[in-house]
N, C-alpha and C positions, 0 to 999 in steps of 0.2 A: 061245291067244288072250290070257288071261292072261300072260304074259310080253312079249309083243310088246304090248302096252299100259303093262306097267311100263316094258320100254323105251321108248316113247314120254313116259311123264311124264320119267323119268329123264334123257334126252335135251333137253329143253325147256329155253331160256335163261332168260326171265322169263316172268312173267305180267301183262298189262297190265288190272288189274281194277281199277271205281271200287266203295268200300265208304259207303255215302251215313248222312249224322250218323242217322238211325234205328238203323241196326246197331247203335250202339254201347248203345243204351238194351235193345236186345232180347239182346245178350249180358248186359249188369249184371241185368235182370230176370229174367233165366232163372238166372244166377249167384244171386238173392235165393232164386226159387225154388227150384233144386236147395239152397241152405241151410237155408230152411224144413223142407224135406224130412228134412234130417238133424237136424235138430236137434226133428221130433217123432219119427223111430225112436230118439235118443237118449232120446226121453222113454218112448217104448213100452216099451224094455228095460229101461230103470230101476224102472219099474212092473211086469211081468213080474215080475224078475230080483229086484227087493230089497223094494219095496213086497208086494205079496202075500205071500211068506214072513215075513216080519215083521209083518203083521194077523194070519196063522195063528197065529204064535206067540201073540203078545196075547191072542189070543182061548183060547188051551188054557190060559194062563195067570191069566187070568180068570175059564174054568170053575173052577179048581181052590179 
């Protein structure tokens, strides 16, 4: 079933589809959001990864 289906798209000359001016704001807002998105797991990891171990440090070195 799967095959004779990709033959069918593969087959297909055009596609006669209208994409109306909303589309284009719900692609750039999704595009915002999936950036948001990366750009707080960029902060996640930095805090994680270099922030944390480096308080821990501060602080043994503190005690001492």
């Amino acid at each position: 079933m799967k095959r004779i289906l990709f033959m069918i798209m593969l087959l297909s000359v055009s596609a006669s589809a209208y994409i109306d001016p909303g589309t284009g704001g719900a692609i750039i807002g999704s595009g915002g959001g999936m950036l948001a998105a990366l750009i707080g797991l960029a902060g996640a990891l930095l805090l994680r990864y270099l922030i944390e171990p480096a308080k821990k440090l501060f602080a043994k070195l503190r005690k001492r």
